[in-house]
MARLO-727247 format. One record per residue: y, x, z of N, C-alpha, C, CB in turn; residue in three letters; chain; residue number from 1. Coordinates in nm, 2 decimals. Glycine has a CB too. Example, Ala and Ser with C-alpha at 12.3 -4.5 7.8 and 13.67 -1.06 7.14 Angstrom:
residues 2
{atom {-0.57 1.32 0.78} {-0.45 1.23 0.78} {-0.33 1.32 0.78} {-0.45 1.13 0.90} 'ALA' 'A' 1};
{atom {-0.22 1.28 0.71} {-0.11 1.37 0.71} {0.00 1.29 0.79} {-0.06 1.41 0.57} 'SER' 'A' 2};
***
This chain:
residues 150
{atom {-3.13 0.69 -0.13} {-3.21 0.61 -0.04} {-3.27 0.50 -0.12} {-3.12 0.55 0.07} 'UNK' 'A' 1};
{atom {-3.43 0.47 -0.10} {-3.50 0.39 -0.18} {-3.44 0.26 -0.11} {-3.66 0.41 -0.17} 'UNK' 'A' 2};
{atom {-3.43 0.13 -0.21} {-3.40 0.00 -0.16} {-3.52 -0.06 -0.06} {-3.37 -0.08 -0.29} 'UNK' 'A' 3};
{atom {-3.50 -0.11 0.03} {-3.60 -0.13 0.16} {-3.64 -0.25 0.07} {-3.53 -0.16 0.34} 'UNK' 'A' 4};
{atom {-3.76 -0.29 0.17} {-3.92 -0.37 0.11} {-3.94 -0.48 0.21} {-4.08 -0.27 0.11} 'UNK' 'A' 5};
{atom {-3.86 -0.40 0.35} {-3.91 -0.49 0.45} {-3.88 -0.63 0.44} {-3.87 -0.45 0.56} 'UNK' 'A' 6};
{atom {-3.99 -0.75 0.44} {-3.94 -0.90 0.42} {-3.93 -0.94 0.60} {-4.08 -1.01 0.32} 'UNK' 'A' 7};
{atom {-3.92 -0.89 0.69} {-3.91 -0.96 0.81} {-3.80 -1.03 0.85} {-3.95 -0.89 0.89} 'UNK' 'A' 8};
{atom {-3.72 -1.03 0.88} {-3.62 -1.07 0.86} {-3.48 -1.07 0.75} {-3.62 -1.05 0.95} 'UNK' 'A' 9};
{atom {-3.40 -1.18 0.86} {-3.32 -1.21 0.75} {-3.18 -1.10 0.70} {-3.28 -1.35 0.77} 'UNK' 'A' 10};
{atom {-3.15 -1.02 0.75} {-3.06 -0.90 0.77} {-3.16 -0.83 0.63} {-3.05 -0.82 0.96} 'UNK' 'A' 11};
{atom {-3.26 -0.80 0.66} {-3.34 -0.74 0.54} {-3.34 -0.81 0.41} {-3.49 -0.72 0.57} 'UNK' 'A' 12};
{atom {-3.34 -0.92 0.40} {-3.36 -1.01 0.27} {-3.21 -1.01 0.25} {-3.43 -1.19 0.30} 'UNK' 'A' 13};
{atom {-3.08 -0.97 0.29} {-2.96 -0.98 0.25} {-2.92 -0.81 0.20} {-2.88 -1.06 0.38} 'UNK' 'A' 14};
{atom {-2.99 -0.74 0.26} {-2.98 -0.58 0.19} {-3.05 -0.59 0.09} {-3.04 -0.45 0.28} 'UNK' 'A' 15};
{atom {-3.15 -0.64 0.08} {-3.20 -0.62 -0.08} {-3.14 -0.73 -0.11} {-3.35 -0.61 -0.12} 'UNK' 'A' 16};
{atom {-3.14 -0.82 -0.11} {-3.02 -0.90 -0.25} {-2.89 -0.87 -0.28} {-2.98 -1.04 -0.22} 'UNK' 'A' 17};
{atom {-2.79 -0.72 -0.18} {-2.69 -0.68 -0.24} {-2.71 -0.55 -0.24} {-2.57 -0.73 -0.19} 'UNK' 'A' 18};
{atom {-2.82 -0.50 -0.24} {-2.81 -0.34 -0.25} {-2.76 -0.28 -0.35} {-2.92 -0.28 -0.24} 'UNK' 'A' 19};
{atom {-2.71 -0.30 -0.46} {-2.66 -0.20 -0.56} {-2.49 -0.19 -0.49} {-2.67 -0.26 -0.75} 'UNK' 'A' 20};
{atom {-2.47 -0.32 -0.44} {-2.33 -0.34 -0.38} {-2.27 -0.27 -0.21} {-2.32 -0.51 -0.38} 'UNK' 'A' 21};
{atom {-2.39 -0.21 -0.19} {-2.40 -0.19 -0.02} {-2.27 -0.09 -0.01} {-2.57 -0.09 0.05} 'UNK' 'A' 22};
{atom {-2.28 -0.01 -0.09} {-2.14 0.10 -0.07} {-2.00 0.03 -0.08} {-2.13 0.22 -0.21} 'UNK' 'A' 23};
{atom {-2.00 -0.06 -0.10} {-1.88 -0.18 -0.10} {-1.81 -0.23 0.03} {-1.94 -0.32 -0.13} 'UNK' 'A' 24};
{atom {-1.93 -0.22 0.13} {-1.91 -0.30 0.24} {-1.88 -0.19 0.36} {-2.06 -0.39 0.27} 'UNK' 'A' 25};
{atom {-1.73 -0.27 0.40} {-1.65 -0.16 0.47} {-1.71 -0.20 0.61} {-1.47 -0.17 0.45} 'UNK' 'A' 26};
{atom {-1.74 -0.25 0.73} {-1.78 -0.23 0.78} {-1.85 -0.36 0.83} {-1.71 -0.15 0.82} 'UNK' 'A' 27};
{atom {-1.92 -0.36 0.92} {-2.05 -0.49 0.99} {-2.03 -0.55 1.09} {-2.18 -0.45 1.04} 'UNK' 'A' 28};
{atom {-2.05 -0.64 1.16} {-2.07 -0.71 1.33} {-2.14 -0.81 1.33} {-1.95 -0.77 1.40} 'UNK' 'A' 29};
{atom {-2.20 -0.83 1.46} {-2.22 -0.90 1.43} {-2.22 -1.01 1.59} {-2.32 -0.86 1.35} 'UNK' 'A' 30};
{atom {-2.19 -1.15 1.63} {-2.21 -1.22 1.71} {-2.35 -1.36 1.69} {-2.07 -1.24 1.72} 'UNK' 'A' 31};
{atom {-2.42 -1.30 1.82} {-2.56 -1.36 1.82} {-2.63 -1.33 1.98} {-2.66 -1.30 1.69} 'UNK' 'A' 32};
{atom {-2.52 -1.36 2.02} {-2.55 -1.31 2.19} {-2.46 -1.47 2.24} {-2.46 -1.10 2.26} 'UNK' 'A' 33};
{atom {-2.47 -1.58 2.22} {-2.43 -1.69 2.26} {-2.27 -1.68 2.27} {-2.51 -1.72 2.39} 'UNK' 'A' 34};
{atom {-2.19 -1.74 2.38} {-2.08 -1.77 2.35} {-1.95 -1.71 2.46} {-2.10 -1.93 2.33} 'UNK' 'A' 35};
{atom {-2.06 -1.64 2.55} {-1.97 -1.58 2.68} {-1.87 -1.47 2.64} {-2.07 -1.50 2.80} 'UNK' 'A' 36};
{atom {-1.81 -1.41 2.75} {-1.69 -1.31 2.74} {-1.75 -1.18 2.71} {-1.60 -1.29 2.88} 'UNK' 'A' 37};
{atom {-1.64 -1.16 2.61} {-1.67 -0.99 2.58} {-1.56 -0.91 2.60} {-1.70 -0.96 2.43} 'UNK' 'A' 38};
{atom {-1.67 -0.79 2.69} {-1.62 -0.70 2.76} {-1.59 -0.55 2.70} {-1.69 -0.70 2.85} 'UNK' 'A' 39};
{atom {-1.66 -0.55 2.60} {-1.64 -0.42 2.51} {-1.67 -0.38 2.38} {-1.69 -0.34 2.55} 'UNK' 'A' 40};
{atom {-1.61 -0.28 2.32} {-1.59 -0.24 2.16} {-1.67 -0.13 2.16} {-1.45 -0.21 2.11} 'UNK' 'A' 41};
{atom {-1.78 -0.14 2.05} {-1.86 -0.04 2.00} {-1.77 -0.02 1.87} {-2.01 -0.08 1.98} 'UNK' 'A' 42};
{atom {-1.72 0.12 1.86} {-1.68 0.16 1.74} {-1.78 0.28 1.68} {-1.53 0.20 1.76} 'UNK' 'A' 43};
{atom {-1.80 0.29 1.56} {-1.89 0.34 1.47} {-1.86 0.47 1.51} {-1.88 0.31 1.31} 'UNK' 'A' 44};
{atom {-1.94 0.58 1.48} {-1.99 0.68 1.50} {-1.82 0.77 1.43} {-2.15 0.70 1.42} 'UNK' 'A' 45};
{atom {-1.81 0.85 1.47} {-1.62 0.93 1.42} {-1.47 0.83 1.47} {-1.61 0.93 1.20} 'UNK' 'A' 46};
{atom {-1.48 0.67 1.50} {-1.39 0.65 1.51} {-1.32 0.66 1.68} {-1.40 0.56 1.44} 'UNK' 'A' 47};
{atom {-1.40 0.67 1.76} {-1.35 0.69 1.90} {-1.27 0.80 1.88} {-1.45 0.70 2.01} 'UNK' 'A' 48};
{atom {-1.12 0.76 1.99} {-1.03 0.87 1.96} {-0.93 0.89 1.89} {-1.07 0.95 1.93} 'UNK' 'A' 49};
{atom {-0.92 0.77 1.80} {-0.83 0.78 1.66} {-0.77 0.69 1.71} {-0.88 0.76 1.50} 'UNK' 'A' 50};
{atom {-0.65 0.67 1.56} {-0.51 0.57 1.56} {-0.57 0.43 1.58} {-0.42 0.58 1.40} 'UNK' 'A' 51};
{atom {-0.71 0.42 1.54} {-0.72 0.27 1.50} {-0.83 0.25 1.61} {-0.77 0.22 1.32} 'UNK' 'A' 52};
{atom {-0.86 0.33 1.68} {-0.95 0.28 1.82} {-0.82 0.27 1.94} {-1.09 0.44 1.88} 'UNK' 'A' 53};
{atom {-0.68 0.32 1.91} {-0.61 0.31 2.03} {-0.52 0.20 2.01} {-0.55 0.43 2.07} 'UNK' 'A' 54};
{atom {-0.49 0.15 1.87} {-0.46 0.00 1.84} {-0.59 -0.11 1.87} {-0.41 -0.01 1.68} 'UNK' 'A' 55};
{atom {-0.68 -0.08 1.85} {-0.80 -0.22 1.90} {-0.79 -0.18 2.04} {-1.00 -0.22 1.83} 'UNK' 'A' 56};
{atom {-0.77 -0.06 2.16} {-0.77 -0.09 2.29} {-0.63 -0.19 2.35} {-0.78 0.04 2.35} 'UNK' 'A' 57};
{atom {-0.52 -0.11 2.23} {-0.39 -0.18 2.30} {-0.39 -0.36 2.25} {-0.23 -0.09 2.24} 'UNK' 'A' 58};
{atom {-0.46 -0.39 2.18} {-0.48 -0.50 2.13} {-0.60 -0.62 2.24} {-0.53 -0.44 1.98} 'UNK' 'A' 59};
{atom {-0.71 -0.58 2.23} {-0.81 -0.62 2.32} {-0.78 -0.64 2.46} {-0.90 -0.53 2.32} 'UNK' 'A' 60};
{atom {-0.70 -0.50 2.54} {-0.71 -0.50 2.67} {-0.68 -0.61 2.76} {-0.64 -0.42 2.70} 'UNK' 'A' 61};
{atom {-0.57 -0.66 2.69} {-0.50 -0.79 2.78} {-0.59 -0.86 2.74} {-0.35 -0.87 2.76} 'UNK' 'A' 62};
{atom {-0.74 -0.94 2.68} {-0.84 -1.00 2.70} {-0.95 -0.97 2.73} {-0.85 -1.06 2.65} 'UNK' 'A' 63};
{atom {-0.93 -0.80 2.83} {-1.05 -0.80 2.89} {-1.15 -0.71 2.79} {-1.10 -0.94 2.93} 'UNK' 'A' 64};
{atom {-1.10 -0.69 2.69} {-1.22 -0.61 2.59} {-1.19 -0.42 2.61} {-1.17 -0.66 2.38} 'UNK' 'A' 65};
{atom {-1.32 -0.35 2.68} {-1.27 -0.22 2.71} {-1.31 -0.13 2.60} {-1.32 -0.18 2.84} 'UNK' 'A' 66};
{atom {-1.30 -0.02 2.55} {-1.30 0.02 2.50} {-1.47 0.12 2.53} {-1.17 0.04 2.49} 'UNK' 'A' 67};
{atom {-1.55 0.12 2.43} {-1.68 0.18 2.49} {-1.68 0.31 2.46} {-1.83 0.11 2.44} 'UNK' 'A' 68};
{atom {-1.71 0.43 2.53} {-1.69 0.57 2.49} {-1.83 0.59 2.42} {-1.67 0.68 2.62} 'UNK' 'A' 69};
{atom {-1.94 0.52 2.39} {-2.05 0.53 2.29} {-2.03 0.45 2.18} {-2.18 0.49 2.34} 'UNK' 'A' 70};
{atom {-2.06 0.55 2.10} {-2.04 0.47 1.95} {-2.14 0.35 1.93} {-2.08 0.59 1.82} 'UNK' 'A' 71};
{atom {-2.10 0.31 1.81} {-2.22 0.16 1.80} {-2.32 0.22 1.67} {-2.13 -0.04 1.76} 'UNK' 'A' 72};
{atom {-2.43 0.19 1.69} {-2.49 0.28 1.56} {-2.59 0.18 1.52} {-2.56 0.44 1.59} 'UNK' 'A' 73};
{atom {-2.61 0.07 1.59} {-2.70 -0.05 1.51} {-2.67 -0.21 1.50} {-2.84 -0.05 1.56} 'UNK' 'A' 74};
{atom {-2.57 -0.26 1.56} {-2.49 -0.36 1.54} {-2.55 -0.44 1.57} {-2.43 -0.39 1.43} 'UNK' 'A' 75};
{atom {-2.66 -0.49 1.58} {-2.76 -0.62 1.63} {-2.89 -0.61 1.45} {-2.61 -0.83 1.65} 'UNK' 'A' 76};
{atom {-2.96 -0.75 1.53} {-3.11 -0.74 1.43} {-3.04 -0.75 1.30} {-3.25 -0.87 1.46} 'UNK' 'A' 77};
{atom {-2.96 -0.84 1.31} {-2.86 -0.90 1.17} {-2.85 -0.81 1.04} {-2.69 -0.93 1.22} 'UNK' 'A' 78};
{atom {-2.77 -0.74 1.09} {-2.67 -0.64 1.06} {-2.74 -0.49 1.04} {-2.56 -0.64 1.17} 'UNK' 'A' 79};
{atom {-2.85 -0.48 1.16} {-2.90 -0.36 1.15} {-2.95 -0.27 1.03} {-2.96 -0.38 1.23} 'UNK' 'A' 80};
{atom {-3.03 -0.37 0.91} {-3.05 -0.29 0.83} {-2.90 -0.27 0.73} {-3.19 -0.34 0.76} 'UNK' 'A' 81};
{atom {-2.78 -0.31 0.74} {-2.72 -0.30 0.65} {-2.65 -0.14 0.73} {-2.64 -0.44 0.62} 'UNK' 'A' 82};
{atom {-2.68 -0.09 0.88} {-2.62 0.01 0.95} {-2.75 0.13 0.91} {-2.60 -0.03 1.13} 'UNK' 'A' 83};
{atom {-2.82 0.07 0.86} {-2.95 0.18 0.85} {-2.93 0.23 0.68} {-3.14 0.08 0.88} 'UNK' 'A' 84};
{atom {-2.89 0.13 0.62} {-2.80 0.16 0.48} {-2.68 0.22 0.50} {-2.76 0.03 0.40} 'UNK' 'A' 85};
{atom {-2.64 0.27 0.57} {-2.54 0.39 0.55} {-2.39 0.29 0.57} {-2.56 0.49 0.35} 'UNK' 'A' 86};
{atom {-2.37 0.17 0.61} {-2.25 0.05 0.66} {-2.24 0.11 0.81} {-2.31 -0.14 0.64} 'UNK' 'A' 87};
{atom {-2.10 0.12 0.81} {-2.06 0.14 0.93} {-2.05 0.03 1.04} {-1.96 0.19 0.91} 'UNK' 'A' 88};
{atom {-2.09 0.03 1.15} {-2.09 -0.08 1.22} {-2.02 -0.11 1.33} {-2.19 -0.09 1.24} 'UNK' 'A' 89};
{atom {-1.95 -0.21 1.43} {-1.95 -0.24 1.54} {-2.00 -0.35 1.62} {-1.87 -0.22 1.56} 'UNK' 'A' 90};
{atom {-1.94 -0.31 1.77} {-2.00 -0.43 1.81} {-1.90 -0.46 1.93} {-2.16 -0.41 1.86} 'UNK' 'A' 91};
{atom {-1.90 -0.60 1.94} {-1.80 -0.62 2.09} {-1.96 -0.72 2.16} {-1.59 -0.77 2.06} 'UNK' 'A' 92};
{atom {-1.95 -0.63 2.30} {-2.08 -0.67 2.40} {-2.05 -0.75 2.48} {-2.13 -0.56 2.47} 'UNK' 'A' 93};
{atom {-2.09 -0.89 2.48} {-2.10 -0.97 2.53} {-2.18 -0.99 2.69} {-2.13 -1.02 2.44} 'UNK' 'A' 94};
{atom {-2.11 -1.02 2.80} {-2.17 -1.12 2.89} {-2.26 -1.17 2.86} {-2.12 -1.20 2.92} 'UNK' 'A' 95};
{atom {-2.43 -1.13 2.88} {-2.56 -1.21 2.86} {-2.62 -1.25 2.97} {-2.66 -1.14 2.80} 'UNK' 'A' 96};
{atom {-2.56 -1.25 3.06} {-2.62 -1.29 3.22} {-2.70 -1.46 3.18} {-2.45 -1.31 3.37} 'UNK' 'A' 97};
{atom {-2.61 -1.54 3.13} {-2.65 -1.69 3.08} {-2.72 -1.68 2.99} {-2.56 -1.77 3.04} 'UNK' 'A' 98};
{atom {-2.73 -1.59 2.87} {-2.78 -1.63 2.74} {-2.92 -1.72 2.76} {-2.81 -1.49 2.64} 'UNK' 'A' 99};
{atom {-2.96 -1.59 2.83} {-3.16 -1.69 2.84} {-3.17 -1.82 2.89} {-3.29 -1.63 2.96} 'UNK' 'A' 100};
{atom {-3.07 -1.86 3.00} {-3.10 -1.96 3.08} {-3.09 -2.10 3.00} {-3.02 -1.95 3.21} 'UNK' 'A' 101};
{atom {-3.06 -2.14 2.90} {-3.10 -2.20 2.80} {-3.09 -2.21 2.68} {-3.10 -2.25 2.80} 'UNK' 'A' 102};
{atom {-3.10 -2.09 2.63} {-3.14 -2.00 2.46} {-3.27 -2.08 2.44} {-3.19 -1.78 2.45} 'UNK' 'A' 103};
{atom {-3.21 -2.16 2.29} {-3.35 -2.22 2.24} {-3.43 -2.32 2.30} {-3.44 -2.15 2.24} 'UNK' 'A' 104};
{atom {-3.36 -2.38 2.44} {-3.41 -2.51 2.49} {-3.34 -2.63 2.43} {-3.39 -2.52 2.65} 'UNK' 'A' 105};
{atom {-3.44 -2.74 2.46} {-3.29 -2.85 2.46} {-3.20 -2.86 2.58} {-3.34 -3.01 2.44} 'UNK' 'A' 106};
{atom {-3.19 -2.79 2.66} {-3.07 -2.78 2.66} {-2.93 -2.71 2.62} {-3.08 -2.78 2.72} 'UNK' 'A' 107};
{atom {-2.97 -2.62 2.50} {-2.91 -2.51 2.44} {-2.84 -2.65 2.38} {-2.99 -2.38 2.34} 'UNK' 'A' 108};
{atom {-2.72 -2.67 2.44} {-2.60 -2.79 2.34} {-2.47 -2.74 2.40} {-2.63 -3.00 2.36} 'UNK' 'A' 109};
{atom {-2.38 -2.77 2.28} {-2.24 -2.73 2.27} {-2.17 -2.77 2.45} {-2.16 -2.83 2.11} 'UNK' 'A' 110};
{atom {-2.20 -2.86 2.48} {-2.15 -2.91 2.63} {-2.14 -2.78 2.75} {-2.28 -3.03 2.70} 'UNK' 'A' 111};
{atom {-2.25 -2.67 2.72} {-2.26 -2.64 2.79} {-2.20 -2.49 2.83} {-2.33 -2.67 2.78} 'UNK' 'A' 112};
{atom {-2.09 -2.51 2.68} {-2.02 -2.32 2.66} {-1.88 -2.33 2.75} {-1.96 -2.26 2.45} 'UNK' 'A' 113};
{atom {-1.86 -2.26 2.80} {-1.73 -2.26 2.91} {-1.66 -2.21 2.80} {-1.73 -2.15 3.08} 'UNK' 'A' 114};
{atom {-1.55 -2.27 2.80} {-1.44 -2.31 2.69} {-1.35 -2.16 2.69} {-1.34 -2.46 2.74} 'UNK' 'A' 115};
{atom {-1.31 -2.15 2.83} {-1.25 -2.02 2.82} {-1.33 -1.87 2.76} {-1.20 -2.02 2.94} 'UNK' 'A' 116};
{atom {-1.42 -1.91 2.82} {-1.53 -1.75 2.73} {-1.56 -1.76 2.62} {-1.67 -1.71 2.76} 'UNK' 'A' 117};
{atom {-1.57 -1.88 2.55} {-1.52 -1.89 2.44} {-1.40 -1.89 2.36} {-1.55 -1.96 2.42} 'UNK' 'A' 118};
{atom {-1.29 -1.87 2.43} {-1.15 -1.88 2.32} {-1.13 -1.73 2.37} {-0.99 -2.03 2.36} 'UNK' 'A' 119};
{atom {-1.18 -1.63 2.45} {-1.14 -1.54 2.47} {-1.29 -1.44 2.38} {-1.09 -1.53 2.63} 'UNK' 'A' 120};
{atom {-1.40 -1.49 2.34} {-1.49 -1.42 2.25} {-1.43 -1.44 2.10} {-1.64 -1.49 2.26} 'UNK' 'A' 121};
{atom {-1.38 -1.55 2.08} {-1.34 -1.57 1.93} {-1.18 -1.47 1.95} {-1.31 -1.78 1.88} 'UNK' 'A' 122};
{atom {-1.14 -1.51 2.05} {-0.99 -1.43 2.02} {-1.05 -1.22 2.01} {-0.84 -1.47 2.23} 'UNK' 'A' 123};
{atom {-1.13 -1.20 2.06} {-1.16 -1.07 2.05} {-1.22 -1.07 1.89} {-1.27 -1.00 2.18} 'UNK' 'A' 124};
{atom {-1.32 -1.14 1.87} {-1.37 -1.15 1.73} {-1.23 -1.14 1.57} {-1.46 -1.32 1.74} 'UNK' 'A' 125};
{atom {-1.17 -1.25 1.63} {-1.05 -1.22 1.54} {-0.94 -1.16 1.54} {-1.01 -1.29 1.51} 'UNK' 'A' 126};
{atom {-0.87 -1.07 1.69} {-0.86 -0.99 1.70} {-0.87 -0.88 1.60} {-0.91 -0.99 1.77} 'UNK' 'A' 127};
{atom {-1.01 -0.84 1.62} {-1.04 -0.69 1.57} {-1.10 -0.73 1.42} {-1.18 -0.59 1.68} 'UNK' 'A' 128};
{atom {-1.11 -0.77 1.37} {-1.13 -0.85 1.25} {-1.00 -0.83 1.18} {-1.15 -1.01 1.28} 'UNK' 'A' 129};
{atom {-0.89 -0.89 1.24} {-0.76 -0.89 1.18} {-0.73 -0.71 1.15} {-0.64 -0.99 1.30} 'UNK' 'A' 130};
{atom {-0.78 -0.66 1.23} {-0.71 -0.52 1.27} {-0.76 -0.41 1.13} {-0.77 -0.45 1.44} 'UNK' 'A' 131};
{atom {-0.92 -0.43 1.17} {-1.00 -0.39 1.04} {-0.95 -0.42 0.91} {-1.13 -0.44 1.04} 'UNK' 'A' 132};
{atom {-0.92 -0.57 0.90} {-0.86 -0.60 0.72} {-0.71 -0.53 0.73} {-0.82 -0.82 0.67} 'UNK' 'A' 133};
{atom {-0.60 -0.51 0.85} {-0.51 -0.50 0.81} {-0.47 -0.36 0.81} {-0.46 -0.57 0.84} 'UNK' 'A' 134};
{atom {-0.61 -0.22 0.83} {-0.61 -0.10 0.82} {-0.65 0.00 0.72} {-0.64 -0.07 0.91} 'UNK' 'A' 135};
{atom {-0.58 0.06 0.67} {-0.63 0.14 0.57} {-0.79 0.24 0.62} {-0.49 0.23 0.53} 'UNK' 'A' 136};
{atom {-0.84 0.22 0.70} {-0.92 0.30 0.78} {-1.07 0.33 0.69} {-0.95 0.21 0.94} 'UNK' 'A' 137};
{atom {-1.13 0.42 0.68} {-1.23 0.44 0.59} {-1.34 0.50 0.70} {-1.17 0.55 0.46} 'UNK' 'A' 138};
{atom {-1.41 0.41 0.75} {-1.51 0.43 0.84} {-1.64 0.53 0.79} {-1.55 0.30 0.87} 'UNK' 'A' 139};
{atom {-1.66 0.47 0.68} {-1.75 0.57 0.64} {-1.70 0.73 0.62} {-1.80 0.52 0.52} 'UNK' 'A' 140};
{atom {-1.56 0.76 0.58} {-1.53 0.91 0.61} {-1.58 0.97 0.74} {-1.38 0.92 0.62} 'UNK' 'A' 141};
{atom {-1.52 0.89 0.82} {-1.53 0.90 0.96} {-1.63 0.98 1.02} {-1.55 0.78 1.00} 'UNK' 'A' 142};
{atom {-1.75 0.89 0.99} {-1.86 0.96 1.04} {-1.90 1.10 1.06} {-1.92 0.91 0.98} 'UNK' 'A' 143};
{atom {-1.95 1.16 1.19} {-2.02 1.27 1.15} {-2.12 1.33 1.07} {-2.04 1.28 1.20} 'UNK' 'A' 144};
{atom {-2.16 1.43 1.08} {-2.24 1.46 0.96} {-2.36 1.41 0.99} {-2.26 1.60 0.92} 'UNK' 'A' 145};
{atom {-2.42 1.41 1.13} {-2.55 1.39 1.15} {-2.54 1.22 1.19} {-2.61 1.50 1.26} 'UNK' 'A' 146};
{atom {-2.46 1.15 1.19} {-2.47 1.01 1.18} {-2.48 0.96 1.02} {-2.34 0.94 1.27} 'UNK' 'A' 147};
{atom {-2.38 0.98 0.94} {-2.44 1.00 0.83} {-2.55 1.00 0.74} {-2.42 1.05 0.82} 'UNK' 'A' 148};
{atom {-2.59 1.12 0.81} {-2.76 1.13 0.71} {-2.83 0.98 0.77} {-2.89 1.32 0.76} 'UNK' 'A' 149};
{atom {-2.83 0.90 0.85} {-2.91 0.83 0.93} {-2.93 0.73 0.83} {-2.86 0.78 1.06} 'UNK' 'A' 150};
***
């Protein structure tokens, strides 16, 4: 795969500043959907079904995180070119009903995040975070053949 060119964003300017290192990077996420409850787990293409999708359900469930039967195959704008580089990705899908209603105003200020959808977004975030570092899991095996070539 030729090293990408695109300067538009910033997910692109971070693939080419580590592209010789991309095969390194075990897997992606990304949070940029504000600060509400998350309701579900995108796991990368091959891992639904396995040992380590039924430890992140038994893990998640009691805060509400369900398990998504579609794989996640582009992680957000962030992240996306590092999923288009051959990095396995997921995603936990956030509650956006609020995001717009003041994304980028002044009134977008810390006052206004409901505390509990926040300690239950970070508890899923670190959660499955914790789970990923503390599994031997090789996501990129994983994959099918035709997610792969992507």
């Amino acid at each position: 795969m030729a090293q990408p060119t695109d300067t538009g964003n910033g997910g692109g300017a971070y693939l080419r500043g580590i592209w010789t290192a991309v095969e390194q990077h075990i897997i992606a996420g990304e949070s940029d959907f504000g600060a509400d409850r998350v309701y579900a787990l995108g796991l990368p293409p091959g891992a639904q079904g396995t040992d380590f999708a039924r430890a992140a359900a038994r893990v998640l469930y009691p805060i509400g995180v369900l398990p998504s039967p579609d794989p996640e195959l582009h992680g957000g704008a962030d992240v996306g070119p590092l999923a288009e580089a051959g990095v396995p990705v997921f995603g936990l899908n956030q509650d956006g009903n609020r995001y717009f209603d003041l994304h980028h105003t002044a009134d977008d200020t810390l006052d206004k995040v409901d505390p509990a959808q926040m300690s239950q977004n970070v508890a899923a975030w670190a959660a499955l975070v914790w789970l990923i570092a503390d599994s031997e899991v090789d996501f990129r095996a994983m994959r099918p053949a035709q997610a792969a070539a992507h």
